[in-house]
C-alpha positions as CSV (number, residue, x, y, z in Angstrom):
1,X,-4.3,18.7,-4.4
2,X,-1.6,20.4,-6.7
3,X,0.4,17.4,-8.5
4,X,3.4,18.1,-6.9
5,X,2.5,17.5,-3.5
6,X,0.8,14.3,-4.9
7,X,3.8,13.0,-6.4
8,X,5.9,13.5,-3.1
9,X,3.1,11.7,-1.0
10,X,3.2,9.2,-3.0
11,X,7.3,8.7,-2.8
12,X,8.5,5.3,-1.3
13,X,9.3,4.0,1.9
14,X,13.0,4.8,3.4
15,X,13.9,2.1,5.5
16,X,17.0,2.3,7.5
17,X,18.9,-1.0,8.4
18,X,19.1,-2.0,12.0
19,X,21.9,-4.1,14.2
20,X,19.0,-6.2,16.0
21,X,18.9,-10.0,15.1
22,X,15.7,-11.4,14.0
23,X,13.5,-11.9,17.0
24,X,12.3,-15.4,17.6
25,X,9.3,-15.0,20.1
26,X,6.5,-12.6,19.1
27,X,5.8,-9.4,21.7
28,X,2.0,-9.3,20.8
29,X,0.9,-12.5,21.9
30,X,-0.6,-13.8,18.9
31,X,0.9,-17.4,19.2
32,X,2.8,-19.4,16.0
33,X,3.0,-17.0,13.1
34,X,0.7,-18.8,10.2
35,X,3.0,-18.6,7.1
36,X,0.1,-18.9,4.6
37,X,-1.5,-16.0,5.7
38,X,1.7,-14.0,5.9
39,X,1.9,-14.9,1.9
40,X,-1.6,-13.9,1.5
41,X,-0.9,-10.5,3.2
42,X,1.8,-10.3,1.3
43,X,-0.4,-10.4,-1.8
44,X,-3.2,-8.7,-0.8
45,X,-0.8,-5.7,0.3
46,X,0.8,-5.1,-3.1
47,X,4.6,-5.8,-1.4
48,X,5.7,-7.1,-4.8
49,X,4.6,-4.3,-6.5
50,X,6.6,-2.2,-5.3
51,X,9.7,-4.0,-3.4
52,X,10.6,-6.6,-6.5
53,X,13.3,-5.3,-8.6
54,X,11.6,-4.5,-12.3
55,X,12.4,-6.6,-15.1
56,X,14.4,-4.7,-16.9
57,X,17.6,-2.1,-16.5
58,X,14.9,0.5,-16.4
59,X,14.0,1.2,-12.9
60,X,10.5,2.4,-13.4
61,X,9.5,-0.6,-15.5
62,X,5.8,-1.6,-14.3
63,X,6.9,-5.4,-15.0
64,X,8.6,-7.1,-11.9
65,X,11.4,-9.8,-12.2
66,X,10.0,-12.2,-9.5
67,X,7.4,-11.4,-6.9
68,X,9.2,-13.6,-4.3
69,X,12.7,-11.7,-4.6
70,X,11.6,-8.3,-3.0
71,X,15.3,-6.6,-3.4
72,X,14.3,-3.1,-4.3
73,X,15.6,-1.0,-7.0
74,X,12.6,0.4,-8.5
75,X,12.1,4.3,-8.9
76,X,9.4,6.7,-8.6
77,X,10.3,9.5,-10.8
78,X,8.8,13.2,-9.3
79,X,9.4,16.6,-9.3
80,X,11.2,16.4,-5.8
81,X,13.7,13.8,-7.2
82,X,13.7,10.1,-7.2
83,X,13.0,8.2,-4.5
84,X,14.0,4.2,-4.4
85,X,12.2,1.3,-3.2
86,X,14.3,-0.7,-0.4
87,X,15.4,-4.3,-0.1
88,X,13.1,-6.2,2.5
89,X,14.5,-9.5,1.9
90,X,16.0,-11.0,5.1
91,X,19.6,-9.8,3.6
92,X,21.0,-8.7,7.5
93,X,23.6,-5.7,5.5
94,X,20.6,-4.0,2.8
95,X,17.3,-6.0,4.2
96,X,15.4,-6.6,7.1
97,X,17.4,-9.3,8.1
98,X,18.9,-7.2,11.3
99,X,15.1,-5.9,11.7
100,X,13.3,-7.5,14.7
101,X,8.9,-8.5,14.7
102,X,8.5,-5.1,16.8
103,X,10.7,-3.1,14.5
104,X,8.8,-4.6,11.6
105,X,5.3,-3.8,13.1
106,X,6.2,-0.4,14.1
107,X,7.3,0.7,10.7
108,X,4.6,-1.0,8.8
109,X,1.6,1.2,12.4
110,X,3.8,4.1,13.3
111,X,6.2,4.8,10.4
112,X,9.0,5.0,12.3
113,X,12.4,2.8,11.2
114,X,14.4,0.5,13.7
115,X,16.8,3.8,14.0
116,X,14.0,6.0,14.9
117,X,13.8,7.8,10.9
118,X,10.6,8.7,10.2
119,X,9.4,7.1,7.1
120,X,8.2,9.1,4.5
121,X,3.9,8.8,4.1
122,X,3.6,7.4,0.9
123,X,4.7,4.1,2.3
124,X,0.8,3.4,3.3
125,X,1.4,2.7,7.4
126,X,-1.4,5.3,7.6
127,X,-3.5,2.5,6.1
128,X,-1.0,-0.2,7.5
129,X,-1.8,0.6,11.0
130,X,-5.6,-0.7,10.3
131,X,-3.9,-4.4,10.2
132,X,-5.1,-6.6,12.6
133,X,-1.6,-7.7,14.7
134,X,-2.0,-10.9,14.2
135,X,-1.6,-10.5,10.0
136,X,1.5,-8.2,10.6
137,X,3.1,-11.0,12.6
138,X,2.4,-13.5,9.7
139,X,3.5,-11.1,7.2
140,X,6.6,-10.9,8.8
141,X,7.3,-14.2,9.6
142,X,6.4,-15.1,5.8
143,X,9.1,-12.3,4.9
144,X,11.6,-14.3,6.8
145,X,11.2,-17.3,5.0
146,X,12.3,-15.9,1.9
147,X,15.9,-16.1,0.5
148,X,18.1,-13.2,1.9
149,X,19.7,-11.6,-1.7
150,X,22.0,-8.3,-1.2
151,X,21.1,-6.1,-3.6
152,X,22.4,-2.1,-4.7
153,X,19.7,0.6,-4.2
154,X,20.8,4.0,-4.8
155,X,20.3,7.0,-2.1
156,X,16.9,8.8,-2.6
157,X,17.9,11.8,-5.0
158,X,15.6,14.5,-3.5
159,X,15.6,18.4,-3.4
160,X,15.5,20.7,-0.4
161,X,13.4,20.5,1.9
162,X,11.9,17.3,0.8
163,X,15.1,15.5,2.2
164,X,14.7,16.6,5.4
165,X,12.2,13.4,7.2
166,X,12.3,15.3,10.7
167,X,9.8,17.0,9.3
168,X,6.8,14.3,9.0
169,X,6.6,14.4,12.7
170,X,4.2,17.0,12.0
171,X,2.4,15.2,9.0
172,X,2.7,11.9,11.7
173,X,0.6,14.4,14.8
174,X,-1.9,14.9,12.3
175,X,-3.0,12.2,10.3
176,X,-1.6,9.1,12.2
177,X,-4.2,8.0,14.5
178,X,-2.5,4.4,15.5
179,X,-6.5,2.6,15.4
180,X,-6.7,-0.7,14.2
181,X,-9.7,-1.5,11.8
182,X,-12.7,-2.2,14.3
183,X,-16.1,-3.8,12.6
184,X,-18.7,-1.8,12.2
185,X,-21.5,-4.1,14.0
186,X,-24.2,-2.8,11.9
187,X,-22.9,-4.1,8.6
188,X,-22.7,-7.9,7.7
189,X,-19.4,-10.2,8.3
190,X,-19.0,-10.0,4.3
191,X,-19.0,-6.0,4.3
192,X,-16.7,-5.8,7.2
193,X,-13.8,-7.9,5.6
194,X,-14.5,-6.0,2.5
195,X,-13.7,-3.0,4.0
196,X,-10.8,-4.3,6.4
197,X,-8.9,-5.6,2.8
198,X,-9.5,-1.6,1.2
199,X,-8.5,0.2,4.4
200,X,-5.5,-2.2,5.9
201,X,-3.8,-4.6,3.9
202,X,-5.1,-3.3,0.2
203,X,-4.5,0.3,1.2
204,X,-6.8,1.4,-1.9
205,X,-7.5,4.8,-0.2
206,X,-4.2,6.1,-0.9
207,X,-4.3,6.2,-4.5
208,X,-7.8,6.9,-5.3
209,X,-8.5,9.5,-2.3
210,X,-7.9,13.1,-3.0
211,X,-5.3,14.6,0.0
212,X,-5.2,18.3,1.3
213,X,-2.6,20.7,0.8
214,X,0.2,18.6,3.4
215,X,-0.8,15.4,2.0
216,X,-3.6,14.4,4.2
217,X,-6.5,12.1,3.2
218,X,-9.6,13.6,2.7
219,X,-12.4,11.7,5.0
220,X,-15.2,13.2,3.1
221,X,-13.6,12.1,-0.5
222,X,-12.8,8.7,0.4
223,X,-12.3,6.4,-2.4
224,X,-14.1,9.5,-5.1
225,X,-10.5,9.3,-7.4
226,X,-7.4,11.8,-7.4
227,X,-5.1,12.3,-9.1
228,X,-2.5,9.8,-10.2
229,X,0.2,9.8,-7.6
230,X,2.8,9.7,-10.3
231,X,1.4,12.7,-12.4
232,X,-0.3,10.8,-15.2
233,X,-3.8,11.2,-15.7
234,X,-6.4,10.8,-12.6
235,X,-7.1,7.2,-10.5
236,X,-10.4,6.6,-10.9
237,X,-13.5,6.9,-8.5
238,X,-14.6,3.5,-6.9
239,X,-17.2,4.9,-4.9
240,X,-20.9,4.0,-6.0
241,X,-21.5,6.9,-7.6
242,X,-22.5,7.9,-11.8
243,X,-18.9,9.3,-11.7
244,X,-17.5,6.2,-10.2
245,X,-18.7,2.4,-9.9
246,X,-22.0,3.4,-9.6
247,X,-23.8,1.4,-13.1
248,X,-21.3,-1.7,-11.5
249,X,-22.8,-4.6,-9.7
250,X,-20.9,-6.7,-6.9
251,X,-20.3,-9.3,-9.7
252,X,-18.7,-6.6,-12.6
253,X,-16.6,-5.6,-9.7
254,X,-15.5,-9.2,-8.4
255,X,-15.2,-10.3,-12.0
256,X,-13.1,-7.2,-12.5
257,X,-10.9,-8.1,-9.8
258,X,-10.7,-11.7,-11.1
259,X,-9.8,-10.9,-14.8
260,X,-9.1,-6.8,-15.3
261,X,-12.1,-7.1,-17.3
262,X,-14.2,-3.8,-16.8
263,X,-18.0,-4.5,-17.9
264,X,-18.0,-2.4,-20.8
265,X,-14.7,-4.7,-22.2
266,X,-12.0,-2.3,-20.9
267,X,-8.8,-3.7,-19.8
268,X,-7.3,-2.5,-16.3
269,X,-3.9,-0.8,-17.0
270,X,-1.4,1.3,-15.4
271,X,-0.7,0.5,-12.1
272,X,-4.0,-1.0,-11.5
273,X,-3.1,-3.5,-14.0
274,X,-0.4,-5.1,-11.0
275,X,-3.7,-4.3,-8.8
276,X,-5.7,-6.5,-10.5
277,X,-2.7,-9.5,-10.7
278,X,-2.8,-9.4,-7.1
279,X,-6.7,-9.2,-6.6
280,X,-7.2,-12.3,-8.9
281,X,-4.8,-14.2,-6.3
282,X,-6.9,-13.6,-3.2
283,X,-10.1,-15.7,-2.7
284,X,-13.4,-15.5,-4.6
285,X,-15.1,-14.8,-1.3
286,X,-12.6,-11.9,-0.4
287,X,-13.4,-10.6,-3.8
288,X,-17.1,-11.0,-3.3
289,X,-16.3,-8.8,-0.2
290,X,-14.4,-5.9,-1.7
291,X,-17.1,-5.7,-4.0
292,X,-19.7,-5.4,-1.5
293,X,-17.8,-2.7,0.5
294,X,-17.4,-1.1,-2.4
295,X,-21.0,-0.7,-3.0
296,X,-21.7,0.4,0.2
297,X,-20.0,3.3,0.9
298,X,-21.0,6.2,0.2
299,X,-21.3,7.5,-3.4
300,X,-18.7,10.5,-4.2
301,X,-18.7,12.9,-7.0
302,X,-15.6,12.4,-9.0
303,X,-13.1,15.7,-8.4
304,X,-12.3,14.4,-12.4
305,X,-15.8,15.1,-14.0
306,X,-16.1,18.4,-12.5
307,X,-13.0,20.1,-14.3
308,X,-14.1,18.7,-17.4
C-alpha cells in the first residue's frame, strides 16, 4: 500500500459533539456496568495513547501528560494534513459528556458519530466492532467516571478530497462487517481470549496488517507487518513466521509484553514502546494468551524482507 494512503488510514477519529444527556439505563441488557473492567478496556484498547494530551507544547510528542485526562490535542502529521485527536472526557461542550451508551457503542461498531458523520477508519471501529457489548458498556461507563476537563482541539487541517467523510460510506459497505468476535470452538479458552484482545480491544491488526489500495485490511496478510502508519520505517511482522515471531516462544513474547524486552536485548520503541506500557498493565494470564494466539496463526512472509 503506497504510504500515502497509509498515512490517511491511519488519521484520527472525528467525533462530533452531541445535545443528548448521558443515558442512565443501558439499551443492551448487559446489567450494572463493572467499572474495573471498563478501566481495563480502557488499557487494553490504547485510549490513552491516543486521546491524552502529550506532555509537551508539541502535539506529536509520543510522551502523554496523564493517561486518565483524555482531552485530546495530539496530532498525526500526513501528507493529507493534520488530523487531531478529540476530547472524550465527559466535558458535555468538547467531550462525550452530551454523548449517550448507544451513541458511544455505535461510534466505537459502526463509525458513525451521534450527528450521523461518518468517522474516519483509522479510528479502529473496524476492529472495535469485535468487542463483546458487555466491555463497550463498561468502557463507557468507566469514561464517565472521569473528571470532565474542556479542552481546545484545533479543526482537522486536511486537503481535498480527504475532507470530504461522505465518502467512507463506501469504505464502511466494504470493509465494515458489524460481527462481534465469536470463539473458534476448536482452539482452547487461552487461544480464544488471545485472539479476542488482538482483534477487538487491542486492535493490533491495524498497524501491522498491510491494507489494499482504499485502505482495506488484507485477510490473507494479517498481522505479516506494513508499513508504519505514520511513514517511518515498517511495523513489524508478529506472525510466526522467520520474517516475523517465528524463533519467539510464548514466554519471549509474554515477557516482551511485560518488560519491552525483545529476546535478543532489544528495547520496544516507537509507538510500540506506549504498546508495551499498556501490555505490562494487563494480566499475566492475558499476556500468556496474546502470546499463544500469536503463535498460532498462521505464519506470513514479511512484505519488508522481500524489498530488501
Amino acid at each position: 500500500m503506497h504510504r500515502r494512503n497509509a498515512a490517511f488510514f491511519a488519521a484520527v477519529l472525528i467525533s462530533s459533539a452531541a445535545t443528548a444527556a448521558f443515558g442512565q439505563t443501558s439499551p443492551n441488557g448487559v446489567g450494572k456496568p463493572n467499572l474495573q473492567n471498563g478501566r481495563y478496556m480502557y488499557t487494553a484498547g490504547g485510549c490513552a495513547s491516543c486521546h491524552a494530551a502529550p506532555a509537551s507544547a508539541k502535539c506529536d510528542e509520543p510522551k502523554a501528560a496523564d493517561d486518565l485526562k483524555p482531552v485530546g490535542g495530539r496530532c498525526l502529521k500526513t501528507d493529507f494534513g493534520t488530523f487531531y485527536v478529540p476530547n472524550i472526557t465527559p466535558d458535555k461542550t468538547v467531550g462525550l459528556g452530551g454523548w449517550t451508551e448507544q451513541d458511544f457503542i455505535t461510534s466505537m461498531t459502526q463509525g458513525t458519530s451521534p450527528s450521523g458523520d461518518n468517522l474516519y477508519p483509522a479510528f479502529p471501529y473496524a476492529s472495535y466492532q469485535r468487542m463483546k457489548r458487555s466491555d463497550l458498556v463498561d468502557l463507557w461507563a468507566f469514561l464517565k467516571t472521569l473528571e470532565p476537563i474542556a479542552s481546545t482541539v484545533p479543526d482537522h487541517d486536511l486537503s481535498f478530497p480527504y475532507n470530504i467523510r461522505s465518502g467512507l460510506s463506501v469504505w464502511k459497505g466494504l470493509y465494515l462487517d458489524g460481527k462481534i468476535f465469536t470463539p473458534d470452538p476448536s482452539k482452547s479458552a487461552q487461544i480464544n481470549r488471545g485472539a479476542y484482545l488482538v482483534e477487538g480491544p487491542g486492535h493490533c491488526g491495524e498497524c501491522h496488517t498491510p491494507r489494499d489500495t482504499l485502505g482495506g485490511i488484507i485477510g490473507a496478510k494479517k498481522l505479516g507487518g506494513a508499513p508504519d502508519p505514520e511513514g517511518k520505517g515498517f511495523t513489524p511482522n508478529i506472525t510466526p513466521d522467520k520474517t516475523g515471531i517465528g524463533s519467539w516462544s510464548e514466554k519471549d513474547i509474554s515477557f516482551s509484553l511485560q518488560t519491552g524486552f525483545t529476546p535478543s536485548g532489544d528495547i520496544m520503541g516507537g509507538a510500540m514502546a506506549k504498546v508495551q506500557q499498556n501490555m505490562a498493565k494487563l494480566t499475566k494470564d492475558d499476556r500468556d494468551a496474546i502470546a499463544a494466539y500469536l503463535k498460532s496463526i498462521p505464519p506470513v512472509e514479511s512484505q519488508h524482507s522481500k524489498k530488501k
